[in-house]
C-alpha positions in Angstrom: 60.0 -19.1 14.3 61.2 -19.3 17.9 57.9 -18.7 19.2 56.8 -21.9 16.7 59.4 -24.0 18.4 58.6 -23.2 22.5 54.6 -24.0 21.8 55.8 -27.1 19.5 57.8 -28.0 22.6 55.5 -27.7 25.3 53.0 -29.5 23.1 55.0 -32.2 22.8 55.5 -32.2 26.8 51.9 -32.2 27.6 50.7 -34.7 25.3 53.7 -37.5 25.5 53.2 -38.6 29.4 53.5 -42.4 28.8 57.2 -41.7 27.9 58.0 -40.6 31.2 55.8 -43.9 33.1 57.6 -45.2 36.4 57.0 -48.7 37.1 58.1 -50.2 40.5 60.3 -53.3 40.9 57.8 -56.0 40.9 56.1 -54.6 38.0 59.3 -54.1 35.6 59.7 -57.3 36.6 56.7 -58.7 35.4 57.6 -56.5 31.9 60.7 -58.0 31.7 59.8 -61.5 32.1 57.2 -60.9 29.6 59.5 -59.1 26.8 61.5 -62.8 27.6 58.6 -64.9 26.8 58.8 -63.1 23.2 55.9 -61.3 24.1 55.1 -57.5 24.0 53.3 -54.4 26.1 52.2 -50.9 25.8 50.6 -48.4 27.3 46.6 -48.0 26.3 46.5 -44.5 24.5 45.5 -41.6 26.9 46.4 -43.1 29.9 48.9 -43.0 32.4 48.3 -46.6 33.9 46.1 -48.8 31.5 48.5 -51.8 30.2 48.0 -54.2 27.2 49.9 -57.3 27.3 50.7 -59.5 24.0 51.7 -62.8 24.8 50.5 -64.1 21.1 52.0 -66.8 19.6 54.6 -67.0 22.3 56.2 -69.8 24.5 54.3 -68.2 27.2 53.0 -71.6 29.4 50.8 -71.2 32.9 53.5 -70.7 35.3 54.3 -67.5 33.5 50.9 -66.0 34.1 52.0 -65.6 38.0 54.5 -62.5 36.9 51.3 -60.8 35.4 49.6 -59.9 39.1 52.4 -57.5 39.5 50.6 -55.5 36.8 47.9 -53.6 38.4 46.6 -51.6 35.5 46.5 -54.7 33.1 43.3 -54.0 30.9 44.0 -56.3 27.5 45.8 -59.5 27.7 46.4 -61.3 24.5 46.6 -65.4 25.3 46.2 -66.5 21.3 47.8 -69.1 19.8 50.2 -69.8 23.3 50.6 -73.1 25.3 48.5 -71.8 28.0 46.1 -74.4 29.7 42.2 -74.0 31.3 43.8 -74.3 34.6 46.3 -71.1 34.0 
């Protein structure tokens, strides 16, 4: 049983990496002004980096799209149904 419960734990530590992502200032920045807009992230499964950004359905406007350059591994960005214009 306590053999069970080191591999269970070390599985667990090599497959869960995302849960230990660092972000520097200018990108937890850019999260956080996102999770304000009402919109959401996560990380792209199997990565370390990859981002997907939800700002669906959100209050989200052009001038918020500045904060999203901060976010170098942006991959997906989600822009439906927001009050963002051809020029953003």
């Amino acid at each position: 049983m306590k053999r069970r419960s080191v591999v269970l734990g070390l599985f667990l530590l090599c497959v869960s990496p995302c849960w230990s992502q660092s972000f520097t200032a200018a990108q937890e920045s850019a999260l956080d002004h996102i999770k304000q807009c009402g919109g959401e992230f996560r990380l792209i499964k199997g990565s370390k980096s990859e981002l997907a950004v939800r700002l669906e359905g959100t209050r989200a406007t052009d001038a918020d799209l500045v904060y999203l350059k901060a976010l170098k591994g942006l991959v997906h960005l989600s822009l439906v149904l927001c009050h963002i214009s051809n020029e953003g």
